[in-house]
C-alpha positions in Angstrom: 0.0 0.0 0.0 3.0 2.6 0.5 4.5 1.9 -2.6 1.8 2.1 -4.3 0.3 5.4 -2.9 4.2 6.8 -3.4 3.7 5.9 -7.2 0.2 7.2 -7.2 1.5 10.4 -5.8 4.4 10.6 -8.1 1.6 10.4 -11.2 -0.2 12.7 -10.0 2.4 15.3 -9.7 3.5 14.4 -13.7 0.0 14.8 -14.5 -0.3 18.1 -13.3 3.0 19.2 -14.7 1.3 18.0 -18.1 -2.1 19.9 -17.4 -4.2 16.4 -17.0 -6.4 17.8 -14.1 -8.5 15.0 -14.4 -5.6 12.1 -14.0 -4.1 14.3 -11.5 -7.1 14.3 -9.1 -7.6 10.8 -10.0 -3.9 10.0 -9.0 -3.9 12.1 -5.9 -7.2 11.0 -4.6 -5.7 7.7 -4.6 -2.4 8.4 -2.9 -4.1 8.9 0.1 -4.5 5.3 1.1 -2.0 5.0 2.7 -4.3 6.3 5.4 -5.5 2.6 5.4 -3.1 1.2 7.3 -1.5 4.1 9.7 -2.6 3.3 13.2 -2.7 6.7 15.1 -2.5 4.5 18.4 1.1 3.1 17.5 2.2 6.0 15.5 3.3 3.5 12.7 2.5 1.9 9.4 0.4 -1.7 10.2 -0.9 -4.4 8.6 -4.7 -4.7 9.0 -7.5 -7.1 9.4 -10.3 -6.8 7.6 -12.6 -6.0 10.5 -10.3 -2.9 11.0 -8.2 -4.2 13.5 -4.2 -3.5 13.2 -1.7 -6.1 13.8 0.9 -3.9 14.7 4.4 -6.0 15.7 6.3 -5.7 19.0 9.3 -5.0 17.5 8.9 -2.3 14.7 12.2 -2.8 13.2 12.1 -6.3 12.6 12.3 -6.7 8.7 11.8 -10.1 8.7 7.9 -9.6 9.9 6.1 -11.2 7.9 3.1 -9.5 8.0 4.5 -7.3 5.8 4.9 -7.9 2.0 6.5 -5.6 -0.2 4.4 -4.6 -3.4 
């Protein structure tokens, strides 16, 4: 989901550099979700459950976690 609303964002900014208002709200609008999985509680990026639930690890800089997938 970061990746992918960092490449969203990045569109959007060359389609308003090209005048494409309508890609570039498209693109923006969808940059924002990486709202989805911030949990305000732990400060940090999570993975999520689909009832809305974060699974937040213990140790945040464990890269091994592998609740986490890169996209």
């Amino acid at each position: 989901t970061l990746a992918y609303a960092h490449n969203d964002f990045a569109m959007a900014s060359f389609a308003k550099s090209l005048g494409q208002n309508d890609d570039y709200l498209f693109f923006l609008n969808r940059s924002t979700n990486y709202i989805n999985v911030w949990d305000p509680k732990e400060k940090f990026f999570c993975p999520r459950w689909q009832n809305g639930t974060f699974s937040c690890p213990i140790i945040k800089t464990n890269v091994f976690d592998s609740r986490y997938v890169e996209g």
